[in-house]
N, C-alpha and C positions, 0 to 999 in steps of 0.2 A: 230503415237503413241501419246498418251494423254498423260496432266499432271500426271496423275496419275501410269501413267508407267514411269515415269522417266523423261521425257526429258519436259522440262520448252519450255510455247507454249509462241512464239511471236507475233507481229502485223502483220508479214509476214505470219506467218500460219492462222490467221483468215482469212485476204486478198486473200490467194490461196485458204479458205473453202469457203468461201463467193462469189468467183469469182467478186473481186473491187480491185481498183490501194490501192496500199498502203497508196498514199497520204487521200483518202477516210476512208478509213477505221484507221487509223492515227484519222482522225480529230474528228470522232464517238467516238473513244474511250477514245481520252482525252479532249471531248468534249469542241473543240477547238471555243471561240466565234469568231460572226460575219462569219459566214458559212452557207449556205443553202441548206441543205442537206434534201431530200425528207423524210418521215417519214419511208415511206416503205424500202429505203436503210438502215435506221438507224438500222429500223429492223432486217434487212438482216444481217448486220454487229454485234447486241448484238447476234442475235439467234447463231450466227457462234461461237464467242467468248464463249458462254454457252457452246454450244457443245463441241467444245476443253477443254474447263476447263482453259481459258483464265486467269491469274492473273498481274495486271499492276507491274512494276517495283518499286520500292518504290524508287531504286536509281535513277532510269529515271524520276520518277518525282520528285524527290527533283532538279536535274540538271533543270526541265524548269519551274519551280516555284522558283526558289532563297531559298527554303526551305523545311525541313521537314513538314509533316504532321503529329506529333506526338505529343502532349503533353503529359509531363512526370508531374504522382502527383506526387510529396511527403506526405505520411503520415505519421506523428509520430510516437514514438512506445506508440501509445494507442490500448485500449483492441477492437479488429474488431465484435465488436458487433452489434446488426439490425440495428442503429442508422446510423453509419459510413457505412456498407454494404450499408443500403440503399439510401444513400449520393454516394458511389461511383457508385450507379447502374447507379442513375441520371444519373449524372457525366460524363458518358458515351456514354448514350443515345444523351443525350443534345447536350456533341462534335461531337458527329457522324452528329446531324443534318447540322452542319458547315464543314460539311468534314473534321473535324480530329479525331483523335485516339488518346483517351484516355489513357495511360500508367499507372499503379500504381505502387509505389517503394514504401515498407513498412521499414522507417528507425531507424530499430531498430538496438538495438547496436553493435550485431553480422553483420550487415550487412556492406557490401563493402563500402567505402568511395564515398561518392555523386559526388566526382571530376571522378571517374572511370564512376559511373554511368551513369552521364548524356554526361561524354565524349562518352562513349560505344556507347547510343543511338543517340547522338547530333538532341535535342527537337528542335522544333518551339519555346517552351515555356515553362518554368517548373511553375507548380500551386503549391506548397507548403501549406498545412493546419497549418503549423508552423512558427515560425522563423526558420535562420540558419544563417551560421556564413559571416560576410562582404566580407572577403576572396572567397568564395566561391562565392557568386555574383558579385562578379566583374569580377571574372572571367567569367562565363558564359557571362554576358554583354560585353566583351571584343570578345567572339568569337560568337555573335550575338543573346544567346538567351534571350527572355524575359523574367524576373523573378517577378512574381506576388508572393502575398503572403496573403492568408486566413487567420485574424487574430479574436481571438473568446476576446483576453482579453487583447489588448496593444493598448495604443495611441502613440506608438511611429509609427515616417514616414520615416524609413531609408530605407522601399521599396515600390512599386508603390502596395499598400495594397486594400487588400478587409477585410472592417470590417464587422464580423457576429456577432451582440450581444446577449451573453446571457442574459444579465438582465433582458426584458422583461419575461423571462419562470419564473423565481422567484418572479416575482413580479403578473404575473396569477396567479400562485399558492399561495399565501399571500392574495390576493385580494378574491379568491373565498371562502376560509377557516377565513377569518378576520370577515364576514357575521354572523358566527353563533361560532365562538371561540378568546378567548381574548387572550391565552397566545400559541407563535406558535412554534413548534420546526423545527429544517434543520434537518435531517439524512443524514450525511454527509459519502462521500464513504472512503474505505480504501486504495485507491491504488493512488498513489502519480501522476501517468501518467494522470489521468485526471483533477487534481485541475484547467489548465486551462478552464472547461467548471464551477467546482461545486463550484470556488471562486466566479465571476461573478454572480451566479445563486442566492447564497448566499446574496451578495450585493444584490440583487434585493428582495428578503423578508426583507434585514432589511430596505429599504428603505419606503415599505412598509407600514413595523410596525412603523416607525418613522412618517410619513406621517398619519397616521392615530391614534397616542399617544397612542399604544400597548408597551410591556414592548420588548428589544433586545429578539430575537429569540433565544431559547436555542440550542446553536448545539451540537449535538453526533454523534460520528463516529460508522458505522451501517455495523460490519463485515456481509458478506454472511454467514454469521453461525446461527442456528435456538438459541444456549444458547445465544450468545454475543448479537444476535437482540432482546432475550427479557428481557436482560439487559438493554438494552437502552431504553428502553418502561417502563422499572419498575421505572427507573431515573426518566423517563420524567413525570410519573404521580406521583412521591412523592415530587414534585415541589409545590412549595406554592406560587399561586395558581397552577393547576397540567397545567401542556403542552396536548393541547388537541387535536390539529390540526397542523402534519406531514407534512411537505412541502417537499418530498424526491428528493437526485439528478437524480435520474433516476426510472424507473419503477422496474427494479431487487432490489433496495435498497430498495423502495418502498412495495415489496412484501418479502422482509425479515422482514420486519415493522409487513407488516399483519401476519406475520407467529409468530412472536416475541410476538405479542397480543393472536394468538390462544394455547403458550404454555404455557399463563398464563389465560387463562380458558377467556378471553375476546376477543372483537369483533369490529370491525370496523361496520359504524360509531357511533355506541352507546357506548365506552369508549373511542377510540382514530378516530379521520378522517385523513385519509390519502391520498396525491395525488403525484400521481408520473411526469413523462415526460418522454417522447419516444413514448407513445402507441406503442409498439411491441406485436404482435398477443397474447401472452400470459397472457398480461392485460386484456384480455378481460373475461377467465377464470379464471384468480384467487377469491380465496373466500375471502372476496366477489369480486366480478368484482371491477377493478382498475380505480379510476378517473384520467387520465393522461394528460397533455399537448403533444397536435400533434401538429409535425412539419412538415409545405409544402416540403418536399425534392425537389420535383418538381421544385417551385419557385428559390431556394437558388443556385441548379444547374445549373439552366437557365441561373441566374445572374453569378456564375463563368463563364461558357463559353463565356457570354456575351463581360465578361469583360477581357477574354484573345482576344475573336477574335477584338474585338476595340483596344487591345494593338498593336497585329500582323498587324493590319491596318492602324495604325499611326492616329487613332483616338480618339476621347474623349470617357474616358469610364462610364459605366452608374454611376446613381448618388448613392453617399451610405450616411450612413451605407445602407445596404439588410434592406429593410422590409417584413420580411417574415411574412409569415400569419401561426399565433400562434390558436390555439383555443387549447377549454379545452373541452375533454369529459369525461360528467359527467357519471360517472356509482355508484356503491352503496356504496363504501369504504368511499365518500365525498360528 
């Protein structure tokens, strides 16, 4: 009988499919070092394990590793947009190459208390994109797991932190637009859950504009609505002198911008220039195509996993802040 009829296949049923001692076939499977086992047996013993539909125990290996192999995220209750999505895709990818299992726990309000959670699961490591409360890490550290913590906008060090800074993405965006406009405006989002990325982002244009004796950035909050975004456009050009170059939080705000200029009979970049951040697929089509800051996912993921497997090891972990690799692609908006 196979996994798939019922009955949960062991290292004894590969060892009887395979015709090898258990101890053999044992050592194949949890590829046990310092063994020298022939290629061709090792063979013998995956093709067999395939065949049954072999799956290791997850609680048998946590008993001969001292540990799970799980990392539990936490993500905030922010909006799971391309940005985040493609952050946890990494994310995933990245731990698998280290042999753990990425977990994602989205903690929004409604959701179960993080003490049930991570008791439920009991992680190697919880990776948190937030803060969270003392209480609650001590705990976990108490019953051995390691708590890191992804932080986009705090210099505080009450846990073994990974800083990701936003500043640099405002300060792209400031620096490409300061070139060919003197007065620069933020279109700032509406939704309070992500001020942790668009205050930072913020800082970083006005630094900018300070840096190079430009007047403070005019900010306006830029609803997803085609009236209210071309309200803020009507603002920003009856400004003396008028706000001519859009530094937006993101590419969606960014493209309510262009939309906000097309319902007032105007166009991007010959009345307002606009650059957003994310490049999600959809910048690419908008009218006109969207000048956006991309971010390495690739990179930033690497460095989380990086920096839990060096915790899990009792080693130094890499150096921060992340310096990810920012670029700006230009397309016709800016």
């Amino acid at each position: 009988m196979t996994a798939r009829e019922g009955k949960r296949i062991t290292s004894a049923d590969v060892a009887r499919e395979a015709g090898l001692s258990r101890s053999t076939v044992s050592y194949v499977l949890n590829d046990t070092p310092n063994q020298t086992i022939p290629d061709a047996t090792r063979k013998r013993v995956l093709d067999a394990a395939t065949k049954l539909g072999y799956a290791p125990s997850a609680a048998a290996r946590t008993l001969r590793s001292g540990r799970s192999d799980v990392v539990l995220g936490l993500v905030p209750d922010w909006p799971l947009g391309h940005a985040v999505g493609s952050l946890v895709q990494h994310m995933t990818t990245a731990f698998a190459r280290h042999k753990l299992t990425f977990l994602v726990h989205s903690n929004t309000r409604a959701a179960r208390p993080l003490s049930e959670v991570w008791k439920a699961i009991t992680p190697a490591a919880v990776l948190a994109l937030d803060t969270f409360s003392n209480a609650d890490a001590t705990a976990m550290r108490a019953a051995g797991v390691e708590v890191i913590v992804a932080l986009h906008a705090s210099t505080r060090r009450k846990w073994r932190e990974i800083r990701t800074p936003e500043n640099p993405i405002g300060a792209l965006q400031a620096r490409h637009l300061a070139a060919t406009h003197q007065r620069l405006g933020y279109a700032y989002p509406d939704d309070e859950r992500v001020a942790v990325f668009a205050e930072p982002r913020l800082d970083g244009v006005r630094e900018v504009c300070a840096e190079l004796g430009l007047p403070e950035p005019d900010v306006r909050t830029v609803p997803l609505k085609p009236n209210a975004a071309a309200d803020a456009v009507q603002a920003w050009l009856a400004e003396k002198p008028a706000v001519t170059g859009i530094c937006a939080f993101n590419d969606e705000i960014a493209m309510a911008v262009l939309t906000g200029l097309s319902r007032l009979g105007l166009q991007a970049p010959r009345d307002m220039a606009v650059v957003g951040v994310d490049d999600i697929p959809s910048a690419a089509v908008a009218h006109p195509p969207l000048t956006t800051v991309a971010r390495d996912f690739i990179v930033i993921a690497e460095h989380y996993a990086q920096t839990v497997v060096a915790a899990l090891g009792g080693k130094r972990r890499p150096a921060e802040p992340i310096e990810a690799e920012y670029r700006l692609e230009i397309r016709e908006s800016a």
